[in-house]
C-alpha positions as CSV (number, residue, x, y, z in Angstrom):
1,X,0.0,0.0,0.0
2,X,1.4,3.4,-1.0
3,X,0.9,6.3,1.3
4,X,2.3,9.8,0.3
5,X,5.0,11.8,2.5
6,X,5.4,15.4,2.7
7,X,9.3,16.5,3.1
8,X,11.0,20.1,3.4
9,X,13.8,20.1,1.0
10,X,16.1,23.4,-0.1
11,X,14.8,24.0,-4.1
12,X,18.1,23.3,-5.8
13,X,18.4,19.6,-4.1
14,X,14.8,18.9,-5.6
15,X,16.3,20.1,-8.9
16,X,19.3,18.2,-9.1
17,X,17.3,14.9,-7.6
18,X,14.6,15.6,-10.6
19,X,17.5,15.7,-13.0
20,X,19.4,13.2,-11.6
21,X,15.7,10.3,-11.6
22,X,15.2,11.7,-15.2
23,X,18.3,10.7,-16.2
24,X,17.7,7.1,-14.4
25,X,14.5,6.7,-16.1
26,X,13.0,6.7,-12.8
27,X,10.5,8.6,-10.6
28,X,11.9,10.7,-7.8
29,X,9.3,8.4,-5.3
30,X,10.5,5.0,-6.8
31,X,14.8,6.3,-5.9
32,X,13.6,8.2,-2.4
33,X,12.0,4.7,-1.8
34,X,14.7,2.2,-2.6
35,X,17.0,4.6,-0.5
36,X,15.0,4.5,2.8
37,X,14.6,0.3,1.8
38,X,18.4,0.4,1.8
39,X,18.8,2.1,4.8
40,X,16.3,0.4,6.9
41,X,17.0,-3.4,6.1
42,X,18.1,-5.5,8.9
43,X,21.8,-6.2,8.7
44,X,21.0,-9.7,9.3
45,X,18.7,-10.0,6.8
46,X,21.5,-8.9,4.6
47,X,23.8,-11.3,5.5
48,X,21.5,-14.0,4.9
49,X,20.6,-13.0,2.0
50,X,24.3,-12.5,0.2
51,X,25.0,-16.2,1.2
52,X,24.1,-19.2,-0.9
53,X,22.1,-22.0,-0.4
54,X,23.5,-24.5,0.9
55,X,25.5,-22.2,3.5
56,X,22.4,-21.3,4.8
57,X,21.3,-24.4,5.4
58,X,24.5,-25.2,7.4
59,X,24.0,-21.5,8.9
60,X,23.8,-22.7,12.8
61,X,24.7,-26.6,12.6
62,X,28.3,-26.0,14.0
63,X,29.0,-25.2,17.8
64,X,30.9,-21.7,18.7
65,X,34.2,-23.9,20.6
66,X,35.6,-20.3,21.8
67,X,38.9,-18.9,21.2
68,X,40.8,-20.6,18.9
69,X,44.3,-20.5,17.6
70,X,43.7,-21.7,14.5
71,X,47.1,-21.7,12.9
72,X,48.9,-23.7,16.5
73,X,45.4,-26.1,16.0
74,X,46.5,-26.2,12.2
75,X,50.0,-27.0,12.8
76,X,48.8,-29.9,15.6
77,X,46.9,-32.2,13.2
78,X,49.4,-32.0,10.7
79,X,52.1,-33.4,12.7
80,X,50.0,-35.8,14.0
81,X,48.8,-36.3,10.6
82,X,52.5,-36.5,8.9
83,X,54.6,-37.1,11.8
């Protein structure tokens, strides 16, 4: 549902957005809109959205162990991998 919004704005900004949505093919409402979209998403919900698939689906599956030194852990199973 659409609902219209007044806003203050200096004359010369309205000008140059005008110019600037004709140029884009676009209607200043549809670029004012996607703006306040952009800004107002969920930072999650971005996340989420930018990975694939399957990560999703593994997106919680795997216990946080805590602090980590990945390359001394690294180093460990390779010795007693090679060693």
């Amino acid at each position: 549902m659409n609902t219209k919004l007044t806003l203050t704005i200096e004359e010369d900004v309205i000008k140059r957005a005008k110019d600037f949505a004709k140029q884009q093919n676009r209607s200043l409402s549809d670029i004012i809109e996607n703006y306040l979209k952009s800004i107002t998403k969920n930072k999650v919900e971005d996340k989420d959205e930018e990975l694939p698939p399957i990560v999703k689906s593994l997106k919680g599956a795997f216990k946080n162990v805590g602090d980590i030194d990945y390359k001394e852990e690294r180093m460990k199973r390779l010795e007693k991998k090679y060693l």
